[in-house]
C-alpha positions in Angstrom: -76.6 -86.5 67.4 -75.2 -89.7 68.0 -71.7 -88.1 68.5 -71.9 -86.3 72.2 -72.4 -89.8 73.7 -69.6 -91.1 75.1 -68.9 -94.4 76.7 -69.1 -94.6 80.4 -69.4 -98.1 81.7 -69.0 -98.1 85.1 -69.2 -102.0 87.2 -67.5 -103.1 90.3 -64.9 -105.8 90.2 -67.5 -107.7 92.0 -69.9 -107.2 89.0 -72.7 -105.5 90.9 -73.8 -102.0 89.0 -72.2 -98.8 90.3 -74.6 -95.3 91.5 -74.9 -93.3 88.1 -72.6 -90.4 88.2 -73.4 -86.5 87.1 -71.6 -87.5 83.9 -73.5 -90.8 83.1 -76.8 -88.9 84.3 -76.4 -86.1 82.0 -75.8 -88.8 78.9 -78.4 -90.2 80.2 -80.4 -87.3 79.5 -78.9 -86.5 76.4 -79.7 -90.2 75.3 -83.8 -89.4 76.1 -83.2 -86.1 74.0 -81.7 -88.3 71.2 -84.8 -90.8 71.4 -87.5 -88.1 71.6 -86.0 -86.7 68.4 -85.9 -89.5 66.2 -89.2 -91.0 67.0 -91.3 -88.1 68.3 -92.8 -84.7 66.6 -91.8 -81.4 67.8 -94.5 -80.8 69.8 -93.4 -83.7 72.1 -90.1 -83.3 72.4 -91.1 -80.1 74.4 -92.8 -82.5 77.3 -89.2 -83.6 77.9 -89.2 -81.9 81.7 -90.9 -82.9 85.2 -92.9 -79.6 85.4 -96.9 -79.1 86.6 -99.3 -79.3 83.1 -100.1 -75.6 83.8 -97.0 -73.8 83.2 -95.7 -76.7 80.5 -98.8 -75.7 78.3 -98.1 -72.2 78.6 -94.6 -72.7 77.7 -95.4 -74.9 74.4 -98.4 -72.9 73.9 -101.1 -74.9 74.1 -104.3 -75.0 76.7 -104.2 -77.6 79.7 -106.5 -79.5 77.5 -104.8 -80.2 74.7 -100.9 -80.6 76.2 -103.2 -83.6 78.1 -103.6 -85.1 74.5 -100.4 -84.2 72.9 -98.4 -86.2 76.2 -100.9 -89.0 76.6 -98.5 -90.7 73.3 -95.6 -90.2 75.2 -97.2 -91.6 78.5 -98.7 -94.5 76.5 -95.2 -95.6 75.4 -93.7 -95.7 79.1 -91.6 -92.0 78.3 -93.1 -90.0 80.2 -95.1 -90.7 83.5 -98.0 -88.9 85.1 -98.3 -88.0 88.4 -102.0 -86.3 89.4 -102.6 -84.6 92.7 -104.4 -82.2 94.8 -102.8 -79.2 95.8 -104.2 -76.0 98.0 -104.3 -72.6 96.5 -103.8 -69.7 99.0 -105.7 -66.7 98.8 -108.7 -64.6 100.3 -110.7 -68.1 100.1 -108.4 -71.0 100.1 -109.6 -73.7 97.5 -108.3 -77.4 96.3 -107.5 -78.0 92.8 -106.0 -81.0 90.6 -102.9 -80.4 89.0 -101.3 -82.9 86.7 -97.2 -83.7 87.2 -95.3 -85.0 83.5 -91.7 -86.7 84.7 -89.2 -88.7 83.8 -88.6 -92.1 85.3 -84.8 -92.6 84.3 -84.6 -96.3 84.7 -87.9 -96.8 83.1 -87.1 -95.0 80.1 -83.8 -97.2 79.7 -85.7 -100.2 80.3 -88.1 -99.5 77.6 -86.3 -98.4 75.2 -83.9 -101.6 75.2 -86.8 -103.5 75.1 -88.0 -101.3 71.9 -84.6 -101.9 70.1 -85.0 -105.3 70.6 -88.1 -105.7 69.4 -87.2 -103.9 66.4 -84.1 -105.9 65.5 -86.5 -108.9 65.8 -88.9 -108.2 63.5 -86.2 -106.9 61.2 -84.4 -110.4 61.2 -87.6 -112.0 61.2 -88.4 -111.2 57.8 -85.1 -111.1 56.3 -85.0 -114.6 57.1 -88.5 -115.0 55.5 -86.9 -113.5 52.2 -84.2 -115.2 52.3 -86.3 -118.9 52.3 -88.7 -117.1 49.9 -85.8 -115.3 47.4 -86.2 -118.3 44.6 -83.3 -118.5 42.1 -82.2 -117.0 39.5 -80.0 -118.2 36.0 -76.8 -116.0 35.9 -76.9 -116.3 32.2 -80.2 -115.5 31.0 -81.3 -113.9 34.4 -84.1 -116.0 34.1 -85.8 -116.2 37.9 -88.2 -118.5 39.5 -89.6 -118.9 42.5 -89.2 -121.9 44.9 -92.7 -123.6 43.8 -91.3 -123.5 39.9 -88.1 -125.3 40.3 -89.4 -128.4 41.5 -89.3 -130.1 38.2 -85.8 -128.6 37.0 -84.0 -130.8 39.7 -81.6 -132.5 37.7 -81.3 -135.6 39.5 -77.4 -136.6 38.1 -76.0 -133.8 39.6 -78.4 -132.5 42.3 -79.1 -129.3 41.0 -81.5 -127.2 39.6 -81.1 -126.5 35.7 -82.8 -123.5 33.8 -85.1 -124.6 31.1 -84.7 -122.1 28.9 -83.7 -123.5 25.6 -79.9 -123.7 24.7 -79.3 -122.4 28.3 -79.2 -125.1 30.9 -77.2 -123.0 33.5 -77.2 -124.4 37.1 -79.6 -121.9 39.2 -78.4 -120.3 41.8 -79.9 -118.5 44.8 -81.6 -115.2 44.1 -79.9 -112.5 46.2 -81.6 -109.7 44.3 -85.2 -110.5 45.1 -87.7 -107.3 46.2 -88.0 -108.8 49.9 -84.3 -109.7 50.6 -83.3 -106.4 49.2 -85.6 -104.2 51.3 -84.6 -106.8 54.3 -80.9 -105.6 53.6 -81.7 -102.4 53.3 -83.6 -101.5 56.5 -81.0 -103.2 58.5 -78.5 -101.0 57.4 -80.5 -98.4 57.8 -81.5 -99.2 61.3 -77.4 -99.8 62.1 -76.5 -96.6 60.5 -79.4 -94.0 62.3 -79.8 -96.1 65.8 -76.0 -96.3 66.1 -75.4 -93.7 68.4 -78.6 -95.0 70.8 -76.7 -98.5 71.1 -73.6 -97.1 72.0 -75.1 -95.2 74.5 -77.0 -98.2 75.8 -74.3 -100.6 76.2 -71.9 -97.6 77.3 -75.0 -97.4 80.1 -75.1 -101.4 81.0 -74.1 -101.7 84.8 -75.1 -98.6 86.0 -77.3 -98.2 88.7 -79.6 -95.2 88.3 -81.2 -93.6 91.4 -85.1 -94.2 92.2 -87.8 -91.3 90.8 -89.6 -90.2 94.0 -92.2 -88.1 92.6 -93.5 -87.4 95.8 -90.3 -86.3 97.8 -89.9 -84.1 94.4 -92.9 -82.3 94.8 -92.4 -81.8 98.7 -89.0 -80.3 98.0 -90.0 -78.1 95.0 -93.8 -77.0 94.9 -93.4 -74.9 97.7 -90.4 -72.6 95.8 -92.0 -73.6 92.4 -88.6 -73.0 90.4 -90.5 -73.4 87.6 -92.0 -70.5 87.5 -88.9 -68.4 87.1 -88.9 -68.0 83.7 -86.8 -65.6 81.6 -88.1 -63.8 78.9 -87.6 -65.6 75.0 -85.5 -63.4 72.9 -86.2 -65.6 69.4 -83.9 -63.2 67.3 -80.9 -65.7 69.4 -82.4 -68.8 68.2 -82.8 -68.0 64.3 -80.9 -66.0 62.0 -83.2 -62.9 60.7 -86.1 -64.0 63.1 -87.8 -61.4 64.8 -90.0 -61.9 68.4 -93.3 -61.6 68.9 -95.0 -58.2 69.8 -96.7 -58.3 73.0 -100.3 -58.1 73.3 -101.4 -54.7 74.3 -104.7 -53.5 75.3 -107.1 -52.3 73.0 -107.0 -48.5 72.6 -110.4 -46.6 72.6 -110.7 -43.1 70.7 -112.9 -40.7 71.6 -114.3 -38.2 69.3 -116.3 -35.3 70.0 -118.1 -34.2 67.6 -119.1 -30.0 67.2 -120.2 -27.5 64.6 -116.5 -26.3 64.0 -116.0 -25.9 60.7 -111.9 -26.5 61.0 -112.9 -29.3 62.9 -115.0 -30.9 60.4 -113.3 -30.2 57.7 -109.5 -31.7 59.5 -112.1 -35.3 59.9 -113.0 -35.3 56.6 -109.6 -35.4 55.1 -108.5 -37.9 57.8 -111.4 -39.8 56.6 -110.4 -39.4 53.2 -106.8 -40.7 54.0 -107.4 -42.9 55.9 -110.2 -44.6 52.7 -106.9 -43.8 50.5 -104.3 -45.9 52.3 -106.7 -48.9 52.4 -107.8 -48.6 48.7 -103.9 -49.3 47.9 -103.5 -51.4 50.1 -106.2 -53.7 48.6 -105.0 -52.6 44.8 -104.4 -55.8 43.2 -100.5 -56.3 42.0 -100.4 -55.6 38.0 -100.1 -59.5 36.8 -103.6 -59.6 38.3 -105.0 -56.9 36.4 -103.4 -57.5 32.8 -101.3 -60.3 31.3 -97.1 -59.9 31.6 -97.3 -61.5 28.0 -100.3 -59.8 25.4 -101.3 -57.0 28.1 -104.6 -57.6 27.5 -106.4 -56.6 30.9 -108.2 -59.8 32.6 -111.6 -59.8 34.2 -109.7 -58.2 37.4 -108.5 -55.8 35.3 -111.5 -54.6 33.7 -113.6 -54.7 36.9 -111.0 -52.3 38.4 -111.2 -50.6 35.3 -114.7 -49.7 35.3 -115.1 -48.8 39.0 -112.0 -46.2 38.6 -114.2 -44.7 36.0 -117.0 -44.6 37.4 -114.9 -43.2 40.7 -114.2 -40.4 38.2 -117.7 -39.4 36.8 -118.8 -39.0 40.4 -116.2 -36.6 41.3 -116.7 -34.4 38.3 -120.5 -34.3 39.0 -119.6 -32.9 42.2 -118.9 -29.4 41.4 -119.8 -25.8 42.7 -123.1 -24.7 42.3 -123.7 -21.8 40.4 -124.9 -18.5 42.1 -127.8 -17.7 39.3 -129.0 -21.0 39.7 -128.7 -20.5 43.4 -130.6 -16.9 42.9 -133.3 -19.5 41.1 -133.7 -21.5 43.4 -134.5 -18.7 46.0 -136.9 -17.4 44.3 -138.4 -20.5 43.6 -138.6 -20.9 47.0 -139.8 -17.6 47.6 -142.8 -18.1 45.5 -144.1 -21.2 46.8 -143.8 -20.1 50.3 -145.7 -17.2 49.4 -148.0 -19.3 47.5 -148.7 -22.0 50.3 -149.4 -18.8 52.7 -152.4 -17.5 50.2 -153.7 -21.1 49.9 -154.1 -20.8 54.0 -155.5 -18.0 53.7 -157.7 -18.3 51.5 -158.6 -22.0 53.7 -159.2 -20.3 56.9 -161.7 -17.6 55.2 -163.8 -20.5 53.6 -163.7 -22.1 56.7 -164.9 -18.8 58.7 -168.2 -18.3 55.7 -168.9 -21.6 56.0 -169.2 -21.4 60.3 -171.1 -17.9 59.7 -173.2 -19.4 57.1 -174.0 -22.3 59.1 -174.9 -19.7 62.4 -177.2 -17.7 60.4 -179.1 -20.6 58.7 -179.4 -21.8 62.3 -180.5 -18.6 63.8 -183.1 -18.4 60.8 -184.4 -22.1 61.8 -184.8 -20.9 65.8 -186.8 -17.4 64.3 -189.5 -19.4 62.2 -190.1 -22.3 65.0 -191.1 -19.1 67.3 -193.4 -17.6 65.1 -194.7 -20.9 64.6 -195.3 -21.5 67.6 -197.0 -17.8 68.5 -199.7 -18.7 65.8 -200.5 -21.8 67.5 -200.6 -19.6 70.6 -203.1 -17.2 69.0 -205.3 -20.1 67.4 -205.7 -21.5 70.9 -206.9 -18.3 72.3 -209.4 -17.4 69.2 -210.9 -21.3 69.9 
């Protein structure tokens, strides 16, 4: 990455900084790209543009809501600044709303990030020094180390040096340069020259330039009212990766009406649909073999023997399904026939039980009214003899 960036100092003989031409602007750009990459995740390095919250979430594909927390990292470390106002929506019923501006303040970014490397190569040579008071010595014959607490009593005070005191040794000590902390010292400054090489050449390629002031507001006032943002052109991913195919766009959902009827051809053309349509997912929720039976003994696994069973008893139901036959049908007729005729004889024979029993009933009344009367005429004939 470090490679595109090209040296471009640019000063005055009088030493006062130069106005930032379109070639140092665009490596200045390319310099922000090459930051946001190495110290940034992907979903960040997408926030990289001065565009309204709205249409950057719909182009990283996230909601309002989250881009707010995926750029308030970037904001927090001075990359990206934020710009919030309130704009006027036209329509049937005009209406204020708050949208939310992410830009790119060039000389802030440049100031920052010098500040950042600095920093860095600070702490770096902060504790290699520390591990360099702290490496101890070492015996370059036995390899014998100690630390700079345990040599205080090997000074050998003829010749001013420190001897080892391991028996038949007495080798003068000598500073450890392989201790743990001066080695990982070493190695993360080289590692921080070799991977930030291309960000300091571009920074000192950058010194004396004079970059032009970020007027977010004279931005807005020149662009909101075009919005070029909003031209987009469709994303063909099959250009960007090899093999990659793009995503299908989201259709409505499709309703199917069925009418149902007493066709027979009808019916019959539903219920092998049905049937295929049962078909084609049962395969496609068969389990691959290795699932069903071992690759090595081909003994069948529990899988297996589940699927096992259920095909079977699959089978047993379809051969119970068969055509009836017509002299059991004839049986069942006149089974049919029978109890019909018997249920009508018991009704019969209901209603003329129920027609003695009401004529029964009248005549036992009418018997009762006959006997009061003559009862009564006696009384009637007593009276008259008294």
């Amino acid at each position: 990455m470090s490679q595109g960036v090209v040296s471009m100092k640019s000063t005055s003989v009088s030493g006062e900084p130069q106005p930032a031409t379109p070639a140092q602007m665009a490596a200045i750009r390319r310099l922000i790209q090459v930051i946001a990459r190495l110290f940034y995740d992907d979903g960040h390095i997408l926030l990289i543009d001065q565009i309204p919250s709205d249409v950057l979430a719909r182009r990283v594909g996230l909601q309002a809501r989250d881009l707010g927390a995926l750029a308030a990292k970037m904001v927090e470390d001075r990359i990206l600044s934020i710009h919030r106002t309130q704009e006027t929506k036209e329509g049937v019923v005009s209406r204020s709303f708050s949208r939310t501006y992410y830009y790119i303040d060039y000389k802030q970014v440049l100031d920052v990030t010098k500040w950042r490397m600095l920093a860095m190569r600070r702490e770096i040579d902060r504790r290699l020094r520390n591990g360099l008071d702290n490496k101890g010595y070492v015996c370059p014959r036995c390899k014998q180390s100690y630390s700079t607490l345990e040599v205080a009593h090997l000074l050998d005070f003829t010749r001013n040096v420190f001897i080892c005191e391991t028996p038949g040794c007495f080798m003068e000590l000598v500073d450890n340069e392989d201790a743990d902390d001066v080695r990982q010292s070493k190695d993360t400054l080289t590692r921080f020259n070799e991977q930030l090489h291309g960000v300091q050449q571009a920074l000192r390629s950058l010194e004396g330039v004079a970059l032009p002031p970020m007027d977010i507001y004279a931005w807005i006032a020149k662009n909101a009212a075009q919005q070029p943002w909003q031209e987009e052109t469709e994303r063909d991913d099959t250009k960007l990766v090899p093999g990659a195919k793009p995503l299908a766009k989201p259709q409505a959902p499709q309703v199917m009406v069925e009418l149902s009827g007493t066709d027979p051809a009808n019916e019959l053309a539903n219920e092998q649909r049905r049937a295929k349509e049962e078909e084609e997912q049962r395969a496609q929720n068969t389990l691959p073999a290795w699932h069903l039976a071992s690759t090595v003994s081909g003994e069948r696994t529990g899988l297996g023997r589940v699927d096992a069973e259920r095909r079977a008893a699959e089978a047993n139901d379809a051969e119970s399904i068969v055509a009836p036959d017509l002299d059991d049908v004839d049986v069942d007729v006149d089974y049919y026939t029978n109890y019909a005729a018997q249920q009508n004889s018991q009704s019969s024979k209901r209603q003329a039980d129920t027609q003695y029993s009401a004529d029964s009933n009248k005549q036992a009344r009418t018997e009762s009214r006959a006997e009061e009367n003559e009862d009564e005429g006696d009384e009637f004939d007593m009276d008259d003899v008294i």
